[in-house]
N, C-alpha and C positions, 0 to 999 in steps of 0.2 A: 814400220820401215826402218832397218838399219843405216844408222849415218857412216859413214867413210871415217874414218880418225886414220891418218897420217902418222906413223911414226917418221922418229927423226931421222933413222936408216934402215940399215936391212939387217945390222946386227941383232942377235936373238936380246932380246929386253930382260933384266934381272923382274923381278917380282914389284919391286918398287919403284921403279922405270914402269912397267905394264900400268901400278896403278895412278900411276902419278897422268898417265896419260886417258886412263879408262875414268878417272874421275870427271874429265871434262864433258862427258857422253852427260846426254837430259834421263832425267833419275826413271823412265822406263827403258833405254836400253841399257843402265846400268842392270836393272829389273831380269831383262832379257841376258843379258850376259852371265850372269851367277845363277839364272836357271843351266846355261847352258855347258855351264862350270860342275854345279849341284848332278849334273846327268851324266857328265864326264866322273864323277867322283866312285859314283854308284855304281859302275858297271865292275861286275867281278874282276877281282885278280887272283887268279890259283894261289899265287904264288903269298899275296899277302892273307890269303883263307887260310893259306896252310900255317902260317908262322901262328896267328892266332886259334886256328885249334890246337896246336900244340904247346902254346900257352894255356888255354882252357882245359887241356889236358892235367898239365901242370898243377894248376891251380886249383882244380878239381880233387885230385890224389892229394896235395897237400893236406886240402880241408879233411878230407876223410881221414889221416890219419893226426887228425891233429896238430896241424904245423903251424897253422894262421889264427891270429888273434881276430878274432870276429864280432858284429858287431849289429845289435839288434836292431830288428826293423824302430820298435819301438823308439829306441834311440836315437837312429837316424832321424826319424821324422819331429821327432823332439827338438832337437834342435833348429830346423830349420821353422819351427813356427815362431 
């Protein structure tokens, strides 16, 4: 059951205002709320699909022609042990 939180007007809240108020919520509708954040996140945007396949694009073509220093899996995984 969600509880009611009261902001302090009806002004739109910055980010840090939201959390400063969403912190006071009991730590399963904090739970509840960042699901319902994490769902809002996830739903397609054309618009942001597009700028990153054309970065993918990008970065794709570079590799093939050589343009990016690269860097092995072996390596990678090396150092994070």
């Amino acid at each position: 059951m969600a509880l009611p939180i009261t902001f302090k007007d009806t002004t739109m809240l910055n980010s840090q205002e939201l959390y400063q108020q969403v912190s006071q919520l009991p730590s399963l509708e904090k739970l509840r709320l960042a699901e319902l954040l994490l769902a809002d996140l996830e739903m397609p945007n054309p618009e942001i699909d597009a700028i990153w396949r054309e970065e993918a694009q990008k970065r794709w073509q570079a590799y093939k022609a050589g343009e990016l220093n690269t860097i092995s899996y072996e390596s990678v995984m090396q150092k994070y042990k």
